[in-house]
mmCIF file of the N, C-alpha and C atoms, coordinates in Angstrom:
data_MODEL
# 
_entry.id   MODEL 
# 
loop_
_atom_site.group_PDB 
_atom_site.id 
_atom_site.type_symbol 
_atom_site.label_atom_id 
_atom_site.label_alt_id 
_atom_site.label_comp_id 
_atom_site.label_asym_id 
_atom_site.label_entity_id 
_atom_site.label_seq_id 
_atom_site.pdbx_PDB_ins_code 
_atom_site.Cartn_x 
_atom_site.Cartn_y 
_atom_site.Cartn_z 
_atom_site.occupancy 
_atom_site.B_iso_or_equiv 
_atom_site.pdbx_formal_charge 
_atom_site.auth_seq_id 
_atom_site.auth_comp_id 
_atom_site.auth_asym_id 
_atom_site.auth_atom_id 
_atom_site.pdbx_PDB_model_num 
ATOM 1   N N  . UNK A 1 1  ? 93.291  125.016 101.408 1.00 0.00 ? 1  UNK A N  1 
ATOM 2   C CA . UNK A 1 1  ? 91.931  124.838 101.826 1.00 0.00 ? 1  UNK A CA 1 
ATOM 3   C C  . UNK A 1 1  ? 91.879  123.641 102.762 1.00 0.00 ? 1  UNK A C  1 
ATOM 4   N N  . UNK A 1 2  ? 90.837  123.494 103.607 1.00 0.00 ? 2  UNK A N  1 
ATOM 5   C CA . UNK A 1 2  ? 90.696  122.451 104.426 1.00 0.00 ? 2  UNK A CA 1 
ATOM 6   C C  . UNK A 1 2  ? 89.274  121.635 104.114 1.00 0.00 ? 2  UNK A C  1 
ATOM 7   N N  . UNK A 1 3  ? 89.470  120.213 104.325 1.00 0.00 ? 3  UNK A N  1 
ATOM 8   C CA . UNK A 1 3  ? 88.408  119.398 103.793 1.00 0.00 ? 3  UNK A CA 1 
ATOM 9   C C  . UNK A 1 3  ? 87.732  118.717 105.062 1.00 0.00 ? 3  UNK A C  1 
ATOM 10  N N  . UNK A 1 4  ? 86.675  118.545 105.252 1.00 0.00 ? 4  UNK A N  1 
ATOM 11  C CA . UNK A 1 4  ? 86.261  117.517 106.175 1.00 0.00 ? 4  UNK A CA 1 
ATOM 12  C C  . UNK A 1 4  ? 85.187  116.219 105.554 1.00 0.00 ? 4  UNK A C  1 
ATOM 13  N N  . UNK A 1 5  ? 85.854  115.147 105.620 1.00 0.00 ? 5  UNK A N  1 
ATOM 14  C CA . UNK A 1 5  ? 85.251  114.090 104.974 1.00 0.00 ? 5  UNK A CA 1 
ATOM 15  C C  . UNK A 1 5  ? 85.507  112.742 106.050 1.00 0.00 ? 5  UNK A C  1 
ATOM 16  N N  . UNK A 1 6  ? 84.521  111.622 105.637 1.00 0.00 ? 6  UNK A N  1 
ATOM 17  C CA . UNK A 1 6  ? 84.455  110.862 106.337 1.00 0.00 ? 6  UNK A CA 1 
ATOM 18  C C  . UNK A 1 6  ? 85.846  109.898 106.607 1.00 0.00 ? 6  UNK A C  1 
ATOM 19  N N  . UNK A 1 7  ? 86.111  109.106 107.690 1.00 0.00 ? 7  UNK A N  1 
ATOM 20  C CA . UNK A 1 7  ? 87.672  108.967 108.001 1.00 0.00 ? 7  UNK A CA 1 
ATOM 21  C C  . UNK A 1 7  ? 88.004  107.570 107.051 1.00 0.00 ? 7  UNK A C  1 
ATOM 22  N N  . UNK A 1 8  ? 86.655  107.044 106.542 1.00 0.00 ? 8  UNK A N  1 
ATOM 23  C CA . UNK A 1 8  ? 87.046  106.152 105.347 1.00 0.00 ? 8  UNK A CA 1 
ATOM 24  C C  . UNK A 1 8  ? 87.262  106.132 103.948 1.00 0.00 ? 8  UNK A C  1 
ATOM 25  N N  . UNK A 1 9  ? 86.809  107.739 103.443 1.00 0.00 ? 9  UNK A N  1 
ATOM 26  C CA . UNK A 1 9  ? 87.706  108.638 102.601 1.00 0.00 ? 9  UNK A CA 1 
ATOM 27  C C  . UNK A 1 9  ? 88.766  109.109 102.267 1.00 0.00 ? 9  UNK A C  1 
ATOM 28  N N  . UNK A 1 10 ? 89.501  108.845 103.117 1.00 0.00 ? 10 UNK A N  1 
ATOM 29  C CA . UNK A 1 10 ? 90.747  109.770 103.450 1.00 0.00 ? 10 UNK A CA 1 
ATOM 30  C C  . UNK A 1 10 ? 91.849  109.418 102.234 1.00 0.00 ? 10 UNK A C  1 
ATOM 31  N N  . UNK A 1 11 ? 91.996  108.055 102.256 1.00 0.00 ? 11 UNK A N  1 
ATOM 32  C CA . UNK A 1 11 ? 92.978  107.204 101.157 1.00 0.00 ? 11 UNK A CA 1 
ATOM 33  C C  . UNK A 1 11 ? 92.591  107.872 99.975  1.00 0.00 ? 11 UNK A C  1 
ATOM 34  N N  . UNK A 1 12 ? 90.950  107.824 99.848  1.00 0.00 ? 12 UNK A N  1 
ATOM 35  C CA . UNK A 1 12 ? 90.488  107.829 98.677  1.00 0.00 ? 12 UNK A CA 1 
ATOM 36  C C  . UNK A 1 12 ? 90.732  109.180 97.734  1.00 0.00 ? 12 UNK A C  1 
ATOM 37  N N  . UNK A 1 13 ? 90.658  110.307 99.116  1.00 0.00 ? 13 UNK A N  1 
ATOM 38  C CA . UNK A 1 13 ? 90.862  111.574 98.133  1.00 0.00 ? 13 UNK A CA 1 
ATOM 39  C C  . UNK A 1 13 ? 92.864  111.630 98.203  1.00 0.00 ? 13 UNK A C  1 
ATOM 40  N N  . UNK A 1 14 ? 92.967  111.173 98.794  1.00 0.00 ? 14 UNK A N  1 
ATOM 41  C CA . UNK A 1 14 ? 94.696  111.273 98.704  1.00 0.00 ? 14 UNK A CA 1 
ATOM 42  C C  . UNK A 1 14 ? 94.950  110.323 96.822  1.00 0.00 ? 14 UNK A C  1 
ATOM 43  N N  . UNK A 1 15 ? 94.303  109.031 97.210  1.00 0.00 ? 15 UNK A N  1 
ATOM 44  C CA . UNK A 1 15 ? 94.660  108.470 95.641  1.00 0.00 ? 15 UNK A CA 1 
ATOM 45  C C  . UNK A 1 15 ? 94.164  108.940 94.788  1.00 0.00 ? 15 UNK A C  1 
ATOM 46  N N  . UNK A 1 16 ? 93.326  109.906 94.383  1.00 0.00 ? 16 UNK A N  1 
ATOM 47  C CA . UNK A 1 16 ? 92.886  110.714 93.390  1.00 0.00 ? 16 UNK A CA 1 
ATOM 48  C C  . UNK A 1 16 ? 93.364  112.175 92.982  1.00 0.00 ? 16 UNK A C  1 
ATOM 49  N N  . UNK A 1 17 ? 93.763  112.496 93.986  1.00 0.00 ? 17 UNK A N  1 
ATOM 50  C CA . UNK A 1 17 ? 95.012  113.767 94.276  1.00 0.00 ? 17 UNK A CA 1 
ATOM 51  C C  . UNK A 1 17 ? 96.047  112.914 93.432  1.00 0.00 ? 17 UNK A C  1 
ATOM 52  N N  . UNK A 1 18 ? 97.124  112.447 93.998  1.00 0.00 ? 18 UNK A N  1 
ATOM 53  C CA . UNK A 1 18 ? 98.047  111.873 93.447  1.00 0.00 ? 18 UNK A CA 1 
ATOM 54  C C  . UNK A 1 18 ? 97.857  111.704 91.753  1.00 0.00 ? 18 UNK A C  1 
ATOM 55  N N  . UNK A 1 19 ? 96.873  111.022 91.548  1.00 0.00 ? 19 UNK A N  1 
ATOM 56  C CA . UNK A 1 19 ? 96.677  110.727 89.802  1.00 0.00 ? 19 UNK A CA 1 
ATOM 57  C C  . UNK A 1 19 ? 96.739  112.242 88.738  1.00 0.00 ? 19 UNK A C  1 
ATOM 58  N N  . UNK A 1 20 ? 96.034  113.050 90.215  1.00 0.00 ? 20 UNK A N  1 
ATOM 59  C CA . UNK A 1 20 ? 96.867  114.674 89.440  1.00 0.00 ? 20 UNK A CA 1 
ATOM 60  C C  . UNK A 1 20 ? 97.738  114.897 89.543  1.00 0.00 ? 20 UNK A C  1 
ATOM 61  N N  . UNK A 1 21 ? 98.858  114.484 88.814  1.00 0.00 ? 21 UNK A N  1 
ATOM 62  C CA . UNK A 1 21 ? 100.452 115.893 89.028  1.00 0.00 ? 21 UNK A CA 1 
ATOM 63  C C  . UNK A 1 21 ? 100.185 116.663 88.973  1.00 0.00 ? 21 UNK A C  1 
ATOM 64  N N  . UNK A 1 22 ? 100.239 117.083 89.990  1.00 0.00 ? 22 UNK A N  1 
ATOM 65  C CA . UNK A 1 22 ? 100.764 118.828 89.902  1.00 0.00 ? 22 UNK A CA 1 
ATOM 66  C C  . UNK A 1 22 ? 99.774  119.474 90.390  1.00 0.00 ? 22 UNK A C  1 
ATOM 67  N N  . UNK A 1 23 ? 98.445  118.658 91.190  1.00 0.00 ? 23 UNK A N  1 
ATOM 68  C CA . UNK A 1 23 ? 97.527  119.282 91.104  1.00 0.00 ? 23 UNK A CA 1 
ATOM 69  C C  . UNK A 1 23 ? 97.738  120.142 92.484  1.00 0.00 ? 23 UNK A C  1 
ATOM 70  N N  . UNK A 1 24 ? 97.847  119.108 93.112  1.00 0.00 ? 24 UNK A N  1 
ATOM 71  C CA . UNK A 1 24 ? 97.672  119.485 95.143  1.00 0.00 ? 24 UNK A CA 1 
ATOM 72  C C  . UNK A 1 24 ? 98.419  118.845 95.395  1.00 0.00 ? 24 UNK A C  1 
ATOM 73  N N  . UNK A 1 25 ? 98.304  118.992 96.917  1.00 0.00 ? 25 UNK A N  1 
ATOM 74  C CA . UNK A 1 25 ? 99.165  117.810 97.976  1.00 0.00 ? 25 UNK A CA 1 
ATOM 75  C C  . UNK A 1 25 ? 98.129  118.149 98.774  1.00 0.00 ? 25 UNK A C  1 
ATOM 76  N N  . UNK A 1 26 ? 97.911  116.668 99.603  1.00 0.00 ? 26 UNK A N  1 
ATOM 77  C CA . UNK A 1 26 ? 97.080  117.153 100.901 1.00 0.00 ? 26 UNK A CA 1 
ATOM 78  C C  . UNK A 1 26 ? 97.606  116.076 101.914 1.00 0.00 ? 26 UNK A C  1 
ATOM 79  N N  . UNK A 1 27 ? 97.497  116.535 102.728 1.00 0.00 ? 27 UNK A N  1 
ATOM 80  C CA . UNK A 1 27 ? 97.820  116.592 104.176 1.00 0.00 ? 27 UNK A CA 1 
ATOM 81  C C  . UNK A 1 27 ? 96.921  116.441 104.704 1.00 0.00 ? 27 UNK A C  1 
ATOM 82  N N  . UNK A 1 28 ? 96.738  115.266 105.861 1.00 0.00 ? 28 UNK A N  1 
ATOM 83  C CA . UNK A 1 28 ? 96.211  114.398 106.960 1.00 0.00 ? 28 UNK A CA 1 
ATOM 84  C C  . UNK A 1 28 ? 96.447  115.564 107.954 1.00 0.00 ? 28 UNK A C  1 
ATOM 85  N N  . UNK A 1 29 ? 95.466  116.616 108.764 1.00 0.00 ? 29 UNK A N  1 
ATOM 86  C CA . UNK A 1 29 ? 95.610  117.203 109.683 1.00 0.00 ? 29 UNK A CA 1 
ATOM 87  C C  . UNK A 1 29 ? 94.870  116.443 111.044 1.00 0.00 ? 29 UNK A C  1 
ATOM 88  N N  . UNK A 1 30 ? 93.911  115.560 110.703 1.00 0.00 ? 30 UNK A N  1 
ATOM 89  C CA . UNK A 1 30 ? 93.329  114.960 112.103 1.00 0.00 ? 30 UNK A CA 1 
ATOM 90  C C  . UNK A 1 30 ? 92.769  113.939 111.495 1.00 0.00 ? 30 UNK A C  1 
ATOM 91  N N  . UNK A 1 31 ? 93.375  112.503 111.181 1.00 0.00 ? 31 UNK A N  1 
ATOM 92  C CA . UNK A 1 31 ? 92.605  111.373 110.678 1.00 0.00 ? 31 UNK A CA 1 
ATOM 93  C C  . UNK A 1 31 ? 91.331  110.732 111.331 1.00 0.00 ? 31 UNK A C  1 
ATOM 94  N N  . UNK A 1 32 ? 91.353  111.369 113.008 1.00 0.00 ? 32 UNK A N  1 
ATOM 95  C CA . UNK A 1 32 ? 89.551  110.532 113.551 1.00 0.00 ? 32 UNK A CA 1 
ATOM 96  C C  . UNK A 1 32 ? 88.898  111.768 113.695 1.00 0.00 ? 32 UNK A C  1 
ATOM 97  N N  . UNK A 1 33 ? 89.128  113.160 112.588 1.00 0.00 ? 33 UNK A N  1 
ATOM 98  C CA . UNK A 1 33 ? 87.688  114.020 112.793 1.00 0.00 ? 33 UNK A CA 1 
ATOM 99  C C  . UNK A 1 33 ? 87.499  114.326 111.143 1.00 0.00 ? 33 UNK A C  1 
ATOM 100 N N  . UNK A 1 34 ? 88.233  113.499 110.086 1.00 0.00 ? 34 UNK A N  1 
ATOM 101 C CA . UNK A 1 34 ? 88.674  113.134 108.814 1.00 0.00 ? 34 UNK A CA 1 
ATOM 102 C C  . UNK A 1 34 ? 88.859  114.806 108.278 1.00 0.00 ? 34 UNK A C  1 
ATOM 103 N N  . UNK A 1 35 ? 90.167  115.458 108.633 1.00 0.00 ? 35 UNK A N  1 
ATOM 104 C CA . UNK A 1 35 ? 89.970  116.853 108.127 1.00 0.00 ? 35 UNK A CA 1 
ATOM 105 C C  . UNK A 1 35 ? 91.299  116.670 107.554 1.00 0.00 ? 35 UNK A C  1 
ATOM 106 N N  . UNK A 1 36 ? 90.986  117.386 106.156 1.00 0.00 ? 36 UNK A N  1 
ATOM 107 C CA . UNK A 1 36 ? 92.612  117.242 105.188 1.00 0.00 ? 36 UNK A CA 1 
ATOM 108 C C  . UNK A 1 36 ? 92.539  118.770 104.657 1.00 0.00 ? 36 UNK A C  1 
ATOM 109 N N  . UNK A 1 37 ? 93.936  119.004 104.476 1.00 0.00 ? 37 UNK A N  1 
ATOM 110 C CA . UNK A 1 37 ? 94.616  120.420 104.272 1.00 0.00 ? 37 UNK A CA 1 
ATOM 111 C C  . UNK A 1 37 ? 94.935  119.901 103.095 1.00 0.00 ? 37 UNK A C  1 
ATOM 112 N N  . UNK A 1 38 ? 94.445  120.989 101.879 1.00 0.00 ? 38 UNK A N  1 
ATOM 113 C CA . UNK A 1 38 ? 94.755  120.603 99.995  1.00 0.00 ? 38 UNK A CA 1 
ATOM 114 C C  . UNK A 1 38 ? 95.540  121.783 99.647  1.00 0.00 ? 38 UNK A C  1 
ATOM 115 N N  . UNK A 1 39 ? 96.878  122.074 99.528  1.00 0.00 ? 39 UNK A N  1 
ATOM 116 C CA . UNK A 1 39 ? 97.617  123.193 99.055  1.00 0.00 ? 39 UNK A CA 1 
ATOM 117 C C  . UNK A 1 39 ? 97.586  122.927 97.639  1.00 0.00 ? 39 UNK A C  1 
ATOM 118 N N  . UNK A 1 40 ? 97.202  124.093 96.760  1.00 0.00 ? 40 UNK A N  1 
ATOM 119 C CA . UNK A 1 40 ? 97.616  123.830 95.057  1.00 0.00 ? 40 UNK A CA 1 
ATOM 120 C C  . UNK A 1 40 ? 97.974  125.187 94.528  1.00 0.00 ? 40 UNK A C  1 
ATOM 121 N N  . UNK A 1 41 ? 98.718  124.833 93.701  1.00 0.00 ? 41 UNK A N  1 
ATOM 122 C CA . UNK A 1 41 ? 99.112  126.088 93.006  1.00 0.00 ? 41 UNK A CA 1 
ATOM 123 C C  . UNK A 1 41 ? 98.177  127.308 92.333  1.00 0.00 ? 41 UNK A C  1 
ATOM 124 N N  . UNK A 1 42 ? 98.355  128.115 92.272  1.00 0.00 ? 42 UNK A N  1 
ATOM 125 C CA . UNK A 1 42 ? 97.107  129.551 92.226  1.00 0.00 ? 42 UNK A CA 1 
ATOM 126 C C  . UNK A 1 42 ? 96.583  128.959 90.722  1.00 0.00 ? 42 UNK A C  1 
ATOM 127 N N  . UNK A 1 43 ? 97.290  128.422 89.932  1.00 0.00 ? 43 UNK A N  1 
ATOM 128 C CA . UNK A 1 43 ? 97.328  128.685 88.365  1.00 0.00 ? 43 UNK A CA 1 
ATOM 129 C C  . UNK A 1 43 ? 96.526  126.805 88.343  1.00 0.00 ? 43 UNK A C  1 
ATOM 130 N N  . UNK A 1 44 ? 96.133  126.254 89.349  1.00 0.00 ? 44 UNK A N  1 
ATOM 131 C CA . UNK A 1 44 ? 95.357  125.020 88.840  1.00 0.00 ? 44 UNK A CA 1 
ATOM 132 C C  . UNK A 1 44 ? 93.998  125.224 89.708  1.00 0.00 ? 44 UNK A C  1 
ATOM 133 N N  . UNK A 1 45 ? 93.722  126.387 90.109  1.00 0.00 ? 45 UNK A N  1 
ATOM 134 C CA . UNK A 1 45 ? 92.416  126.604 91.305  1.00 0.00 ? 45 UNK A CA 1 
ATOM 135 C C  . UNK A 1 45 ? 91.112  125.927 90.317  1.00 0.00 ? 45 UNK A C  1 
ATOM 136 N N  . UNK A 1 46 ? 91.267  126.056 89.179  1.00 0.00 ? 46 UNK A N  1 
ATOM 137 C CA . UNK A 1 46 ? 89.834  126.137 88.337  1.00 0.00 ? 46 UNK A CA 1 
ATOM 138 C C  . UNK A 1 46 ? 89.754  124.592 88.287  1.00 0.00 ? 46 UNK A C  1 
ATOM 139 N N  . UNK A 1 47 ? 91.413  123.674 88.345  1.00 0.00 ? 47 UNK A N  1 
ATOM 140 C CA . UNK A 1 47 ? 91.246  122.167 87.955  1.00 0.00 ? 47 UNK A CA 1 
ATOM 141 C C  . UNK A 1 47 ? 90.725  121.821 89.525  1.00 0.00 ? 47 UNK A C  1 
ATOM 142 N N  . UNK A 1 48 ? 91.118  122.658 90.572  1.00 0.00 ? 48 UNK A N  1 
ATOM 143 C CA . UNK A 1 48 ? 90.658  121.960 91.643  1.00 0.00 ? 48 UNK A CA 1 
ATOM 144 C C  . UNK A 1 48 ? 89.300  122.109 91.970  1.00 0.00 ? 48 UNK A C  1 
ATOM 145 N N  . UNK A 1 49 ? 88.693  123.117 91.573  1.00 0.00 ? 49 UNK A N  1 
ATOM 146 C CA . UNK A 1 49 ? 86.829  123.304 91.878  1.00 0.00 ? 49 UNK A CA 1 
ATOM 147 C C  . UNK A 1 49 ? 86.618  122.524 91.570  1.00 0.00 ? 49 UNK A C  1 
ATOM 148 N N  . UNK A 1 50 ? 86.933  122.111 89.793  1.00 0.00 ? 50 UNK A N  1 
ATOM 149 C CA . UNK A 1 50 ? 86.198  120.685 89.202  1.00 0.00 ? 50 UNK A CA 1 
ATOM 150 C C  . UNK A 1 50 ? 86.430  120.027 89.938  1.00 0.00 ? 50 UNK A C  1 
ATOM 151 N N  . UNK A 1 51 ? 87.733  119.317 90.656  1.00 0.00 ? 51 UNK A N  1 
ATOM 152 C CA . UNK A 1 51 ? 87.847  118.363 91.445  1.00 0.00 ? 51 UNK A CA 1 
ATOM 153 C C  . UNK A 1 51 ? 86.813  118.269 92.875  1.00 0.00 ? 51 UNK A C  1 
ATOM 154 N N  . UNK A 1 52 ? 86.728  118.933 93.201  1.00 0.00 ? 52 UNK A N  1 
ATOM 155 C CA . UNK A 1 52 ? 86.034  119.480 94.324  1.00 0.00 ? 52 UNK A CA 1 
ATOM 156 C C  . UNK A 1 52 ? 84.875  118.996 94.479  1.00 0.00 ? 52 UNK A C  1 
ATOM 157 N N  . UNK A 1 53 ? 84.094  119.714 93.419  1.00 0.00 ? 53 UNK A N  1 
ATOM 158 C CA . UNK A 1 53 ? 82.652  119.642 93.096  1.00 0.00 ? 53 UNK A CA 1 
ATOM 159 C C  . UNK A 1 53 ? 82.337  118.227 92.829  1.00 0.00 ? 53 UNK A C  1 
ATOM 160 N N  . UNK A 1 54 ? 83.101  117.406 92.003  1.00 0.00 ? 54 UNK A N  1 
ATOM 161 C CA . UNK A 1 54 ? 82.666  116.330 91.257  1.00 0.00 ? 54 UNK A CA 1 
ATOM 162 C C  . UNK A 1 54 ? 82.664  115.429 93.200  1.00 0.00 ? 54 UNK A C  1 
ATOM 163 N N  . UNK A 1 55 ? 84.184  115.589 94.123  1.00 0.00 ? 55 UNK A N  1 
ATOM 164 C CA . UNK A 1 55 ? 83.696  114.923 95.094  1.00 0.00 ? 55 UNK A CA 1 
ATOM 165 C C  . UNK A 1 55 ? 82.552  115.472 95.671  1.00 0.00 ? 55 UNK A C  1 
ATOM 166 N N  . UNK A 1 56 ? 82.082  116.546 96.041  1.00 0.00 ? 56 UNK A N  1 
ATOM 167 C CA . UNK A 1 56 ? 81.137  116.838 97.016  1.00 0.00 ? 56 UNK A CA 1 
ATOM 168 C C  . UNK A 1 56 ? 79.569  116.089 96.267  1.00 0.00 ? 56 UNK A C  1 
ATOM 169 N N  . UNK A 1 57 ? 79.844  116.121 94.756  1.00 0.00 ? 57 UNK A N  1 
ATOM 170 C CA . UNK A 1 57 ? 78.579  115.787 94.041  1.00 0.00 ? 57 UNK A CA 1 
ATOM 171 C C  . UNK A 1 57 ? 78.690  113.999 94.395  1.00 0.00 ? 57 UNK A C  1 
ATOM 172 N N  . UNK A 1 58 ? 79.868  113.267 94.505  1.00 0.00 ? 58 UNK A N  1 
ATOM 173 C CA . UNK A 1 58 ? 79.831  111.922 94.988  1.00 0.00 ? 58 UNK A CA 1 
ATOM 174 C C  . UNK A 1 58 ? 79.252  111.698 96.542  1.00 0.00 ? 58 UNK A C  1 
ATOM 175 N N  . UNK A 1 59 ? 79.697  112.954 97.176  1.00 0.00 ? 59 UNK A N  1 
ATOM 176 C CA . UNK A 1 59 ? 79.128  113.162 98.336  1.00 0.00 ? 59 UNK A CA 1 
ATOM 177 C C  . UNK A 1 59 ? 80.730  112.349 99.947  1.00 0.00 ? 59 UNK A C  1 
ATOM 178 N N  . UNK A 1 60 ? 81.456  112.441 98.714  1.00 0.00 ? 60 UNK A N  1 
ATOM 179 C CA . UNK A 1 60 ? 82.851  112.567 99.903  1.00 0.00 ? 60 UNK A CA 1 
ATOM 180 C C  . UNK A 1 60 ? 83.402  113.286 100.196 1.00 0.00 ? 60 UNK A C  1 
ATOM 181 N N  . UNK A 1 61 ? 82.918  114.898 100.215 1.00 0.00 ? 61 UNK A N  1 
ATOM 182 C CA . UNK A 1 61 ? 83.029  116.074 101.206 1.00 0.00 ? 61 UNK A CA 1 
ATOM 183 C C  . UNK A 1 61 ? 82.435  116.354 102.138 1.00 0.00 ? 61 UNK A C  1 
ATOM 184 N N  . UNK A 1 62 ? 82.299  116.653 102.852 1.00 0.00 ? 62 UNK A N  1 
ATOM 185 C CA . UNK A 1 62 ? 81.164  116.725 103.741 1.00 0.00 ? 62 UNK A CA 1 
ATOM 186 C C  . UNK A 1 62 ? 81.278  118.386 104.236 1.00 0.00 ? 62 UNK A C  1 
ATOM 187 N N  . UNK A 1 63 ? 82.974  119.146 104.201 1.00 0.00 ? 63 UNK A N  1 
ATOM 188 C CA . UNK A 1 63 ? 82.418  120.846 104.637 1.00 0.00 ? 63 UNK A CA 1 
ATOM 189 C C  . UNK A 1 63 ? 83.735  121.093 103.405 1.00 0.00 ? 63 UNK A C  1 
ATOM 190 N N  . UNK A 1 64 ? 83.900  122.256 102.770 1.00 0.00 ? 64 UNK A N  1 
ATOM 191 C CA . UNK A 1 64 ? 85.214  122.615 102.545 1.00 0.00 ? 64 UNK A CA 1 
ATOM 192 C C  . UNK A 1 64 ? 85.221  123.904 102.981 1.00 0.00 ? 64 UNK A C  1 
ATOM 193 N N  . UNK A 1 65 ? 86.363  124.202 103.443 1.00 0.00 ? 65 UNK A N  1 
ATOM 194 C CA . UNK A 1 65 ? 87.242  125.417 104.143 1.00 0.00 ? 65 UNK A CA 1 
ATOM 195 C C  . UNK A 1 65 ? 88.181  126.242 103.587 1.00 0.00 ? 65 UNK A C  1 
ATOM 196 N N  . UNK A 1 66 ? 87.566  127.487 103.304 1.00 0.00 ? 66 UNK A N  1 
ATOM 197 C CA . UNK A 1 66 ? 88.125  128.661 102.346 1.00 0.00 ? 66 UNK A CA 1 
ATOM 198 C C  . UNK A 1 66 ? 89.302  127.908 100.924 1.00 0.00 ? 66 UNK A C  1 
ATOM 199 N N  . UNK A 1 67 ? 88.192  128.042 100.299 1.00 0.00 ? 67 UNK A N  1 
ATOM 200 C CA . UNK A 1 67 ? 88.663  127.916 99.045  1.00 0.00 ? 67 UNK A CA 1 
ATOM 201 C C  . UNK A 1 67 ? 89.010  128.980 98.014  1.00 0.00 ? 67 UNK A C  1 
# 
């Protein structure tokens, strides 16, 4: 999936990724239009909505891209 969030986010969802093993990896595709690529395994999709949601509900998503 692809994320677009603000470019002073970027660390932030990477260090919260990380604290999940196993969850994702994401990838920096354009750091000054803040868009990140989140690959995760089919079998953690449900841990990543939660993840998802809880950022967009903080309001450090700003679009997500086919999820």
């Amino acid at each position: 999936m692809t994320l677009r969030v603000d470019r002073k986010d970027i660390s932030y969802i990477h260090y919260i990724m990380e604290g999940y093993d196993g969850l994702g990896i994401v990838s920096t595709d354009d750091p000054l239009l803040g868009r990140l690529t989140v690959a995760y395994p089919e079998c953690r999709g449900g841990d990543m909505s939660d993840l998802i949601a809880a950022f967009r509900k903080e309001g450090v998503i700003k679009e997500v891209i086919g999820i």
